[in-house]
N, C-alpha and C positions, 0 to 999 in steps of 0.2 A: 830394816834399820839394823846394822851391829850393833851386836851386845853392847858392845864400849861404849857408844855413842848413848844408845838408851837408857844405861846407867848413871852417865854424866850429866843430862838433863835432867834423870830423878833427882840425883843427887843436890843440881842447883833449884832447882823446883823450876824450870823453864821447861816450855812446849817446844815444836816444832814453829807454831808460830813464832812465838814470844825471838826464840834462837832468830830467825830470819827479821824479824823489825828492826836489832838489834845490828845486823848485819849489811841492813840496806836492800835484802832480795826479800821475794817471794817465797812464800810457804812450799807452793809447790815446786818452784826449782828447787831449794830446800831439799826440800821431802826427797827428788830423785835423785841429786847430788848422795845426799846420808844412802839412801836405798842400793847404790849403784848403777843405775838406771841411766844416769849422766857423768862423765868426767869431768870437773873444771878445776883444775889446780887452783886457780884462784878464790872458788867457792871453797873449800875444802882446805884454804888456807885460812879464811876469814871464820872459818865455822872453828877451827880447831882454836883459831888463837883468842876465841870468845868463851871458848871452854878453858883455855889457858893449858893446854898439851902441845904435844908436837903432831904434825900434820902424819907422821911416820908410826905414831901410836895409836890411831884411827883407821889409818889405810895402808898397813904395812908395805904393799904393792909398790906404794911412792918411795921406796928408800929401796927397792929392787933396780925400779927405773932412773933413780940417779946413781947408781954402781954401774950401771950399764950403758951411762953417759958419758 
């Protein structure tokens, strides 16, 4: 899990589960999505805007791949 991500759940006092109920998925797509394990623009859109960030503050990578779009 990034740093960023682990600290924004401390900070809300949300779990990985708690984050995915919240979201409508599963703990463990969750968990791979956050990990890197899995790509899903979509998950990693609904994670980020439940933290209340930008998807590009999470996954810098994603603001690579829209400059190269």
């Amino acid at each position: 899990m990034t740093k960023q991500i682990k600290k924004l759940l401390i900070d809300r006092e949300l779990s990985i589960a708690e984050l995915a109920r919240r979201i409508g998925m599963s703990r463990t797509w969750v968990s791979l999505v956050i990990n890197g394990n899995m790509k899903s623009p979509e998950t990693r859109r609904r994670i980020a805007d439940e933290l209340k960030v930008k998807v590009q503050a999470l996954w810098p990578e994603e603001e690579t791949k829209k400059r190269a779009a």
